[in-house]
C-alpha positions in Angstrom: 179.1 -78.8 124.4 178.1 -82.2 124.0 174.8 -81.4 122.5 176.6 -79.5 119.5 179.0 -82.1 118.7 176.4 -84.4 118.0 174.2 -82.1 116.2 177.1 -80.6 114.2 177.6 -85.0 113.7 173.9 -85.1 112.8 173.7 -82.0 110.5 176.8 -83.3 108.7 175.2 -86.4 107.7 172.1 -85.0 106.6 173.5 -82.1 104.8 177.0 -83.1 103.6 179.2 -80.6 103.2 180.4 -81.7 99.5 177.8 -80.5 97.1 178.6 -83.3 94.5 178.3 -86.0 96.7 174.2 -85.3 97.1 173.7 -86.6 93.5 174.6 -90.7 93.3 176.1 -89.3 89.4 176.0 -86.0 88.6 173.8 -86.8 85.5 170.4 -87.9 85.3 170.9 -89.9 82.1 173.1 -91.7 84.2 170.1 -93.2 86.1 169.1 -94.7 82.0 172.5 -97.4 82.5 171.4 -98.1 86.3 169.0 -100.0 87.9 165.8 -98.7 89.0 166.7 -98.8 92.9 169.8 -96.6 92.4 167.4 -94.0 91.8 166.2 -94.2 95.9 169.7 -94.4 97.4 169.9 -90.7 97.7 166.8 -89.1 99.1 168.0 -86.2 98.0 167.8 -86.9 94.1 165.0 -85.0 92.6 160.9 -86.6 91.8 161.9 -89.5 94.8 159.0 -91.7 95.9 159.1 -92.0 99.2 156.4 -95.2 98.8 159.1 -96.9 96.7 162.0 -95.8 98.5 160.8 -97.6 101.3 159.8 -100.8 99.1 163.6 -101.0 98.3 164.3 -100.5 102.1 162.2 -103.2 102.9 163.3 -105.4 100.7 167.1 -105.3 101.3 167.3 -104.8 104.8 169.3 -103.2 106.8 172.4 -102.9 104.3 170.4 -100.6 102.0 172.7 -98.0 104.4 175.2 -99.1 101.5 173.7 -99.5 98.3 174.3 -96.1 96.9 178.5 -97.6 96.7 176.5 -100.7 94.7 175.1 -97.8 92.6 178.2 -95.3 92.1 180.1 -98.8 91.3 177.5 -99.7 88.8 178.3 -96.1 87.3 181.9 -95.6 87.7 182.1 -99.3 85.9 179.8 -98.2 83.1 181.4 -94.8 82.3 184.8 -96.9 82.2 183.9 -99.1 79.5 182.4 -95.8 77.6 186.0 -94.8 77.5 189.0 -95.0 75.1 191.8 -93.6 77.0 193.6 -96.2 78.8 194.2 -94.2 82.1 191.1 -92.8 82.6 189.7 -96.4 81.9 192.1 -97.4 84.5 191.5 -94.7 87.1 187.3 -95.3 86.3 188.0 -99.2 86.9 189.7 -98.5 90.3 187.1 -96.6 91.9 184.5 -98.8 90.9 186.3 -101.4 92.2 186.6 -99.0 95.5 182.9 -98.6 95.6 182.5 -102.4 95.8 184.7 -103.3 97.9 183.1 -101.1 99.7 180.1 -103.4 100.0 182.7 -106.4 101.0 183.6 -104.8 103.7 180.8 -103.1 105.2 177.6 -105.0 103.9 176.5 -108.4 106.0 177.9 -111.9 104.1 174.7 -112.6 103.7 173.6 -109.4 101.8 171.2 -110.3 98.5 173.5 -108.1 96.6 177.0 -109.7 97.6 177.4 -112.2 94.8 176.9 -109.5 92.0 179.1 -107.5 93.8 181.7 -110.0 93.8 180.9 -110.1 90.0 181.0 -106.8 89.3 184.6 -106.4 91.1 185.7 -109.7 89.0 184.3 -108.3 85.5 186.7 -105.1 86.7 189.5 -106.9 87.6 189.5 -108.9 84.6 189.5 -105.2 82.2 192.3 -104.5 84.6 194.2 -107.8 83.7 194.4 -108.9 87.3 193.3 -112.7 86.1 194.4 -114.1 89.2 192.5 -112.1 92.0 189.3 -111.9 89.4 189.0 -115.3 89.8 189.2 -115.6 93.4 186.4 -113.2 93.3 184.5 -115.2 90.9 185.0 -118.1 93.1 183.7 -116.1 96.3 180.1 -114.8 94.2 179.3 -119.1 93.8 180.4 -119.1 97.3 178.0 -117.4 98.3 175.3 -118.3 96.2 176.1 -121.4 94.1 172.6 -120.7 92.4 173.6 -117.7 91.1 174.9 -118.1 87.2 176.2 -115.2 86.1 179.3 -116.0 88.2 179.6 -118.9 87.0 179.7 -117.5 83.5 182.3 -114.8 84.4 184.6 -117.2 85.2 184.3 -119.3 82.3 185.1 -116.1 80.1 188.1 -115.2 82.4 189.6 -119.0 81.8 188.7 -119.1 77.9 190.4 -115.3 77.7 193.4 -117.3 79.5 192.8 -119.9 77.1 191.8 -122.5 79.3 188.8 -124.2 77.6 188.7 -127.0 79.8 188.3 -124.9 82.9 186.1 -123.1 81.2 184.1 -126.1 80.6 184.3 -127.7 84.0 183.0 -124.1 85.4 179.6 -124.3 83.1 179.0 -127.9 84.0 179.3 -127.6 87.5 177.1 -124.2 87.6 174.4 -126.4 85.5 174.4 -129.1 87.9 173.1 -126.1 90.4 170.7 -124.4 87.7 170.1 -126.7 84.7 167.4 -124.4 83.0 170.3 -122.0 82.8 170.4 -120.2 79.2 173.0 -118.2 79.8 175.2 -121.0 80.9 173.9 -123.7 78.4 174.7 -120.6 75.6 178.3 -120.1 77.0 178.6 -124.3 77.1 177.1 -124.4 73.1 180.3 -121.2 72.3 182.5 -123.6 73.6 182.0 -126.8 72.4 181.3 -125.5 68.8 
C-alpha cells in the first residue's frame, strides 16, 4: 500500500492532473513578453533544450523548483496592463501578485531573483493603489540588494505619483551613492529636477 501512495504522489507530480497547468501560459507568443529562462521552467513546453535547461538550473540553484511562479507572475502582470477593463486588470494584478509572493515565501532570502520579485509585487501594488504596502516592498528589494537600481527607481515614481518630490529625490541619491554609473537613476534624478 505504501508503495502506491508514493507512486500515485510521484505520478501526480510528473503528470499533473490539470491539463492547463503543463503550459507556463497557454500561448506561445506569450514566451515573446518573457524572459528567455521562463521558456525552461516547464519541461514539458514544446522544442526545450535540455543543455540550456540545465544552464538555468545551474545558475540559480536550488530555488529554480520555483521560478516558473517568477514566470506566470511575469505573465499574469503583463497580460494585466494589456487590459482595459478595471476588474479583470484587478483580478490579473492579484494573481500576479499571488505568483510572487509565492517566491517570498518559498524561495531562500538570498535567492538572485528576490529583489525583482519584490519589484515586480511593488510595481503591482502600486497599479492597485496600495501606496503604502508598495513601498514597504520597494524598501525590502534595496534590502536585499542595495545595488540593485531599479528598486530604487520604483520607489521614486511611487513618491513623485504621491507627490512627494523630495522623497523622491532622497531615494535617487541615496541609490547613486550605491551605483553612481546608474542611467536609469541619474535619468529619473534629471525628470525631477527639471
Amino acid at each position: 500500500m505504501k508503495f502506491f501512495v508514493n507512486t500515485l504522489a510521484i505520478m501526480i507530480f510528473i503528470f499533473p492532473l490539470n491539463v492547463s497547468s503543463r503550459s507556463l501560459t497557454g500561448n506561445n507568443a506569450d514566451y515573446l513578453h518573457l524572459p528567455e529562462l521562463c521558456r525552461y521552467t516547464q519541461w514539458r513546453e514544446p522544442n526545450v533544450n535540455v543543455s540550456i535547461l540545465n544552464k538555468w538550473k545551474r545558475k540559480l540553484g536550488p530555488d529554480w523548483i520555483h521560478v516558473h511562479h517568477f514566470c506566470r507572475g511575469l505573465n499574469l502582470k503583463f497580460h494585466s496592463q494589456n487590459t482595459m477593463e478595471r476588474k479583470q486588470f484587478a483580478r490579473l494584478s492579484k494573481d500576479a501578485i499571488g505568483e510572487f509572493s509565492y517566491i517570498r515565501i518559498h524561495a531562500s532570502q538570498n535567492f538572485s531573483l528576490m529583489p525583482i520579485t519584490n519589484v515586480k509585487i511593488g510595481e503591482l501594488l502600486v497599479g492597485l493603489k496600495r501606496f503604502r504596502e508598495a513601498e514597504e516592498s520597494f524598501h525590502e528589494a534595496i534590502r536585499l540588494n542595495p545595488k540593485f537600481t531599479p528598486s530604487y527607481s520604483e520607489l521614486s515614481k511611487l513618491y513623485i505619483k504621491q507627490k512627494q518630490k523630495d522623497k523622491a529625490k532622497k531615494t535617487l541619491l541615496e541609490g547613486l551613492k550605491i551605483s553612481p554609473n546608474s542611467k536609469l537613476l541619474k535619468l529619473n534624478l534629471n525628470r525631477i529636477n527639471k
